[in-house]
N, C-alpha and C positions, 0 to 999 in steps of 0.2 A: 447573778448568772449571766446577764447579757454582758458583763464588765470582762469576763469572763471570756467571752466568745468575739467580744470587739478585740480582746488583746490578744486571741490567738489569732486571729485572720491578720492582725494587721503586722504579727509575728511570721505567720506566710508571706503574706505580702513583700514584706521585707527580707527574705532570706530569697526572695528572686522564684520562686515557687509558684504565687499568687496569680501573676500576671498570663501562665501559660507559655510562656516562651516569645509573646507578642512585644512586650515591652523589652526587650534585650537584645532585639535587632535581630534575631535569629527567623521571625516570622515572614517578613517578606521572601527571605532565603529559600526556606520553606516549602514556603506557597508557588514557589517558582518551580525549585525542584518536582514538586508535586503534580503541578501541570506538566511540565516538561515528559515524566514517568508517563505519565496515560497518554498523552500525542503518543509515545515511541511503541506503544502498545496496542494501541488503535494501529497506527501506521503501520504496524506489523502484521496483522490479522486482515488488513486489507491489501495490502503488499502480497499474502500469503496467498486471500482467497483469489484474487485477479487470473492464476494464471489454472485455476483448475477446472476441471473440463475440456481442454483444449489438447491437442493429439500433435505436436509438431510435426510428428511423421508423415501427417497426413493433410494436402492441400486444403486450400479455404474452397467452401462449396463452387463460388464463380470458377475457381482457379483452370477449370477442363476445358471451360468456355471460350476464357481468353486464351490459353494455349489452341485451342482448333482457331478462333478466329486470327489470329498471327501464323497459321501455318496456313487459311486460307490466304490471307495477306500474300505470302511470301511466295506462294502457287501463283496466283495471279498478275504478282508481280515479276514471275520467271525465274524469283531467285534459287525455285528450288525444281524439279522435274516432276512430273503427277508420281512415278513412281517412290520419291521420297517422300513426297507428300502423304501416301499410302500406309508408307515404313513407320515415317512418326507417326504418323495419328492410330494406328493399330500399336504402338508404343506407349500412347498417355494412355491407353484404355487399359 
C-alpha cells in the first residue's frame, strides 16, 4: 500500500502537477501579479473615497474671510472706492 502511494505522488510529481506551479518558474510571476492586482485595487478605493464629501461648487469654510480681508486690503490701499468695496462684499455674501 505505501509502494503504492510513494509511486503515485512521485507520478504527480513528475508530470509537473506536484510542485503547484512553484517549481516551473511560473510562481514568482504569480506572486507578482497577485500583489500588483490588490495595490490597483486598494489604490482605487482610495483614489475613489478621497474626493467624497466635498461640494466644488462650494468655497473652502476660510474662503469668505480671505476674500473680505483682500477687498479690505485693496480699500485701504485706494485701489478700490468704499462704494465698490460695498458692491463686492454684498457680492461674496
Amino acid at each position: 500500500m505505501l509502494a503504492t502511494i510513494n509511486s503515485a505522488s512521485n507520478a504527480v510529481a513528475q508530470s509537473g502537477w506536484g510542485n503547484h506551479m512553484w517549481g516551473s518558474g511560473w510562481g514568482w510571476w504569480m506572486g507578482l501579479v497577485m500583489v500588483g492586482f490588490w495595490a490597483a485595487v486598494i489604490w482605487f478605493f482610495v483614489a475613489a473615497s478621497r474626493g467624497r464629501g466635498k461640494n466644488p461648487s462650494q468655497p473652502e469654510p476660510g474662503h469668505l474671510d480671505k476674500s473680505r480681508a483682500v477687498l479690505a486690503e485693496r480699500l485701504a490701499r485706494g485701489d478700490i472706492d468704499p462704494a465698490e468695496y460695498r458692491d463686492r462684499l454684498d457680492a461674496l455674501q
